[in-house]
NUMAR-965391 format. One record per residue (C-alpha): residue in three letters; x, y, z. Coordinates in steps of 0.2 Angstrom, whole numbers, plus 5000, padded with zeros to 4 digits. Example, Ala and Ser with C-alpha at 12.3 -4.5 7.8 and 13.67 -1.06 7.14 Angstrom:
# NUMAR-965391
ALA506249785039SER506849955036
This chain:
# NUMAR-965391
UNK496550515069UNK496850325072UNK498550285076UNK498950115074UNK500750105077UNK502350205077UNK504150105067UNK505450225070UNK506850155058UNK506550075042UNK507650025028UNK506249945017UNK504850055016UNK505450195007UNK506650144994UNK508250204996UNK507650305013UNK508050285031UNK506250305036UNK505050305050UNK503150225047UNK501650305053UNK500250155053UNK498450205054UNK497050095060UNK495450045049UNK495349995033UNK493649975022UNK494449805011UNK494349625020UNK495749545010UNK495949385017UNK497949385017UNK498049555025UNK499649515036UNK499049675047UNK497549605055UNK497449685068UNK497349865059UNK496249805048UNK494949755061UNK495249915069UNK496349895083UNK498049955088UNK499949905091UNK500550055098UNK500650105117UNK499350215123UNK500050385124UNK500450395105UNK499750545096UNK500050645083UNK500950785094UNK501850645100UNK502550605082UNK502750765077UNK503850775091UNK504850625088UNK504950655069UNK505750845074UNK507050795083UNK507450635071UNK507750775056UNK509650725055UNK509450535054UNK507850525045UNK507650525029UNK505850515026UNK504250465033UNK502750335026UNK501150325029UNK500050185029UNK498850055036UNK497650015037UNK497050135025UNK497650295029UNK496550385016UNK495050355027UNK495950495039UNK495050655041UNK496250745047UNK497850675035UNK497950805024UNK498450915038UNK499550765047UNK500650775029UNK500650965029UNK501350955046UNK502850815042UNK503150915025UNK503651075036UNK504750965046UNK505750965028UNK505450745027UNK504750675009UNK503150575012UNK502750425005UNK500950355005UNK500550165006UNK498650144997UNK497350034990UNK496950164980UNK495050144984UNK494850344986UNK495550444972UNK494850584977UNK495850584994UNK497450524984UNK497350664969UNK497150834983UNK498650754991UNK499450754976UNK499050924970UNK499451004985UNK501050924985UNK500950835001UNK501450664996UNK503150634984UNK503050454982UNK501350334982UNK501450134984UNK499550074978UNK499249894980UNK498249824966UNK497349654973UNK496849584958UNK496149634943UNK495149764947UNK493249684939UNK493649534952UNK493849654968UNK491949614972UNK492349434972UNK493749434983UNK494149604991UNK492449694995UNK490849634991UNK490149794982UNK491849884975UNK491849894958UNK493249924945UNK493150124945UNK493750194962UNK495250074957UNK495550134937UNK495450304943UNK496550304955UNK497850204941UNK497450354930UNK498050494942UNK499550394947UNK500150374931UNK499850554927UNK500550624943UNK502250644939UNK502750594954UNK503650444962UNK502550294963UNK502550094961UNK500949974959UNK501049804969UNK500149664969UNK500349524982UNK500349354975UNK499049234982UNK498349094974UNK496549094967UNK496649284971UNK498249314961UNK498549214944UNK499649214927UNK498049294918UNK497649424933UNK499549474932UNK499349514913UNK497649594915UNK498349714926UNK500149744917UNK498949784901UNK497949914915UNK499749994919UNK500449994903UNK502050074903UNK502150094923UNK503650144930UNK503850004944UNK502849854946UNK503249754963UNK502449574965UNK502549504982UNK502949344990UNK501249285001UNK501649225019UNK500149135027UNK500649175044UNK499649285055UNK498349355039UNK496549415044UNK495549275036UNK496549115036UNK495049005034UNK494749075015UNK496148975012UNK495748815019UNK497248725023UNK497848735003UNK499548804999UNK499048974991UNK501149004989UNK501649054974UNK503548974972UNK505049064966UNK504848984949UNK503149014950UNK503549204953UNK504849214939UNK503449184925UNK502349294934UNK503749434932UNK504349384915UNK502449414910UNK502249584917UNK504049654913UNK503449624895UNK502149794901UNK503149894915UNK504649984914UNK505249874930UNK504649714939UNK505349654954UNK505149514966UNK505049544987
């Protein structure tokens, strides 16, 4: 396993949870406003005698503070070994929530059959057809759609989110994909911040920042398709 990082306490990550954050290093998209470079290349911001004993230790004794644990990245799918990892903080009695780009849905769907995972964050970049253009040179749409698919049919907790950059992000990408998740049960844009991203020369020196109007009528156009939209 590559560790990346340990958060202890979190009020943000899980809604509605005090949680810890498990980040993983590696990812296999280059998104070029990917605010966690340095896991995406690979590399790590945790001290060096972090392991996954050493988790499981800290997440053990935490059991009466901690409301549950998430995982992400990185790309934590790309794990070997994190279907047992979940097994593990499952016995500990925490709910586990996965952060994803949902590019393996066969990795997402055994997690979610074997119960491992109660809630799922996938980020959707852009609209799927257009994730060859800007994400990853040879991904197509259906690693994506399927993953979309098992989400929605999952029965579990889960929200899609979509960070909002400009060219990658626009009013027509926001409705093709609030067509794609019709009837989703959350929907969460997000503010881009063009501090610290992995490719800041895609951008060139133009201001790719949606602004708060700017967001609203994104909103206004996929609340027309989701059961809830919300702004961070």
């Amino acid at each position: 396993m590559y560790l990346g990082g340990l958060q202890k306490s979190s009020l943000v990550d899980y809604p509605g949870k005090l949680s810890s954050v498990i980040f993983f290093s590696g990812c296999n998209f280059d998104c070029p406003y990917c605010h966690n470079p340095e896991l995406a290349r690979g590399g790590t911001a945790c001290q060096a005698d972090l392991s996954p004993s050493h988790i499981c230790r800290f997440l053990e004794k935490r059991r009466a503070f901690l409301d549950g644990v998430v995982i992400s990245g990185g790309e934590p799918t790309l794990q070997t070994d994190l279907e047992d990892f979940c097994r593990k903080i499952k016995e500990f009695g925490y709910p586990v929530k996965l952060d994803t780009n949902g590019s393996r849905p066969e990795v997402l769907e055994k997690l979610i059959d074997d119960k491992l995972v109660d809630y799922v964050a996938m980020d959707l970049k852009t609209d799927p057809v257009l994730y060859s253009s800007y994400i990853k040179p040879d991904c197509g749409p259906d690693p994506i759609l399927a993953s979309i698919r098992i989400l929605m049919e999952s029965g579990i907790d889960y929200e899609f989110r979509t960070t909002c950059v400009k060219p990658i992000v626009t009013l027509e990408t926001v409705e093709n994909i609030s067509h794609l998740i019709q009837g989703a049960r959350r929907y969460a844009l997000q503010r881009f911040r063009s501090r610290d991203v992995l490719h800041p020369e895609f951008f060139g020196g133009v201001d790719n920042e949606y602004s708060h109007e700017e967001l609203l009528q994104l909103k206004a156009t996929a609340e027309r398709h989701v059961n809830k939209c919300i702004l961070r």
